[in-house]
Every structure is written in structure tokens, then in C-alpha cells.
N, C-alpha and C positions, 0 to 999 in steps of 0.2 A: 486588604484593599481589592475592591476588583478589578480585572482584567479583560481589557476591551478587545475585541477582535473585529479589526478595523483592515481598513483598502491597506494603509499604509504598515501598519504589523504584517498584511500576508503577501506585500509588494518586495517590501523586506526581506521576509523568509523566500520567496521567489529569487531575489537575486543570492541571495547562500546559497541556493540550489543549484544553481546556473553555475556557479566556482567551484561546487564539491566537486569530488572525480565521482563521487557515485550518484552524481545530479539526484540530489535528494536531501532533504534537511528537514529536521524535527524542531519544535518550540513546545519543550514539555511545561503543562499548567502542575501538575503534579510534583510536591513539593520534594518527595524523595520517593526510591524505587520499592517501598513497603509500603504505598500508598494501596488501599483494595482497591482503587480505579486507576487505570493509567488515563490520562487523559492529553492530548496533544494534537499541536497543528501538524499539519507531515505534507511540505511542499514536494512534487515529483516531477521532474521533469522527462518528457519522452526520451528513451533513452536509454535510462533508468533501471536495471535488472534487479528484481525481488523475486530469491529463488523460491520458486515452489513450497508452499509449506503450511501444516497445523497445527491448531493450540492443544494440548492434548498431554497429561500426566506433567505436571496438571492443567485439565480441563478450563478454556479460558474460552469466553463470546470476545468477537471482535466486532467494531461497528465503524463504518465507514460514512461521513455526511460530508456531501462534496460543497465547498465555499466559493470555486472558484477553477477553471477549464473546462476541462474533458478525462475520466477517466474509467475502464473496464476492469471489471473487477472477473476473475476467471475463476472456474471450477473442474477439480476433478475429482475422478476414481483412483484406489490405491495404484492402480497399473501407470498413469500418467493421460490416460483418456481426457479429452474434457467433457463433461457432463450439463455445462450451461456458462453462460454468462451473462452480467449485465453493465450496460454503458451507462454510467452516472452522468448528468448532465443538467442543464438549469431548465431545462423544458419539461420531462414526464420523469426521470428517473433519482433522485436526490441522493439517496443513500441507501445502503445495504446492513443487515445483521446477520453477521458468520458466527454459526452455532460453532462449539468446540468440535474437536476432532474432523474437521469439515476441509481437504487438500486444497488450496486459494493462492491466488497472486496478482495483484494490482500491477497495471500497465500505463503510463502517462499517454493521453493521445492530445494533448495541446500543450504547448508551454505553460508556465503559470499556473500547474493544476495543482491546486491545496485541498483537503481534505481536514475536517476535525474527524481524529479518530480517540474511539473511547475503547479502551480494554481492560478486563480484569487483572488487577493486582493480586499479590507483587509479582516486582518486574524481577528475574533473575535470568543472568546470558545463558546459563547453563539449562535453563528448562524450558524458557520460553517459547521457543520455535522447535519442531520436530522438522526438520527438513526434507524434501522428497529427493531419495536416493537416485530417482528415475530423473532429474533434470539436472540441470550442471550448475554448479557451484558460484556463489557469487565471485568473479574474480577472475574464473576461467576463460579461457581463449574462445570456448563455443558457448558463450552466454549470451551475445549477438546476434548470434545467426539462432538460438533457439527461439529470444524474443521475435525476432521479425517472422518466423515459423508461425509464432500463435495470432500474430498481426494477421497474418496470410489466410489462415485457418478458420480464422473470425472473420476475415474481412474486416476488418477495422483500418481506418487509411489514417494514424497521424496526424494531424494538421502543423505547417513547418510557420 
């Protein structure tokens, strides 16, 4: 049967977001994690910390199509530089494709920001993410003050 992506499926996944403690919630289309596509909705709210990190051994594209807010997608060098970014948005910018091995992290800048995101399968905890040892950890005490750093940095202002 197919599966509709509708106001009311990603108003839904918005308010799971809004309750998790990591303001952020997935709606995997993907029937199991041996799927060769991941495929999923991934609501994020501002807020939100996704530590730093690439697909890589094994080598995985990630692709970002924004459905709904505001959101920057960031890039760097192995040092923790950033090297560019781009603001997703309903006017000029839609979506992004993250080649493998490529250091990246999505930032929520309006409430309500959902995203279909497509990546290569399978999914496994233990490969998926290479994390950057240069930025702090999901969970840490300075993962606040690093996000509002790269807000700053960017000049990107949030919308509350």
C-alpha cells in the first residue's frame, strides 16, 4: 500500500519532535534496517544537536529534500573548519546531496522543519555515522553553546 506524505503525517511527526528531549523524530518508510535505501521523514526542531559527522567505511550518499520550515545544512574540513553551507528553504533552495565521506550537520532554523531524507542502506549503529572527534558529543554539556557558535558564525538567526 502506498504511503502518503501529507500536512497531517508531518504536523504529527512535528509534535513527537516538540516532546522528544532530542527535539527530533524519524518516520522510517523503510521496512527494515537491510533495506539498500534508508528512506524517512526526520522532523527537527531548533534546538536540536546532530554532532558533526560522515558516511564513510562504508561509503554512504545522503540526501536532504526539505517538506517543511527552515533548515542549514553545514560543511566541513577534517580540522572542524567550515567550508560552506546551504539554507534549505521553500523559495530558491529545496534540497541537498551529501556525497560519502563528506563532514556535515543539519541545524533546525524554524520550528516545524521536516525533511524527507534518503540514504543508502543497510542501516547498522555501529557503522553508520563516523563522528567528528573535533566537536562535542551528542549529550554533552558544551553541545549548546557549540550549536549557537555555528548559528553565529553563519549568521543564521532561528526564527522562535
Amino acid at each position: 500500500m502506498p504511503e502518503f506524505i501529507t500536512a497531517k503525517v508531518l504536523n504529527a511527526l512535528c509534535n513527537e519532535a516538540k516532546e522528544s528531549a532530542r527535539l527530533r523524530k524519524n518516520h522510517n518508510y523503510h521496512n527494515s534496517f537491510n533495506d539498500p535505501i534508508n528512506r524517512m521523514l526526520n522532523a527537527i526542531e531548533p534546538g536540536s544537536y546532530v554532532q558533526p559527522h560522515k558516511h564513510e567505511n562504508p561509503d554512504k550518499r545522503e540526501v536532504f529534500l526539505l517538506l517543511k520550515g527552515k533548515l542549514a545544512v553545514v560543511f566541513f574540513d577534517n580540522e572542524g573548519q567550515i567550508t560552506e553551507h546551504v539554507v534549505l528553504d521553500k523559495e530558491e533552495n529545496f534540497g541537498v546531496e551529501i556525497p560519502p565521506s563528506v563532514w556535515h550537520t543539519i541545524i533546525a532554523l524554524e520550528p516545524g522543519t521536516v525533511v524527507y531524507e534518503i540514504k543508502d542502506g543497510p542501516y547498522s549503529p555501529a557503522d553508520d555515522k563516523n563522528f567528528a572527534a573535533w566537536a562535542p558529543k551528542e549529550g554533552d554539556k558544551n553541545c549548546s553553546d557549540y550549536l549557537v557558535s555555528l548559528i553565529h558564525e553563519l549568521r543564521l538567526l532561528p526564527s522562535s
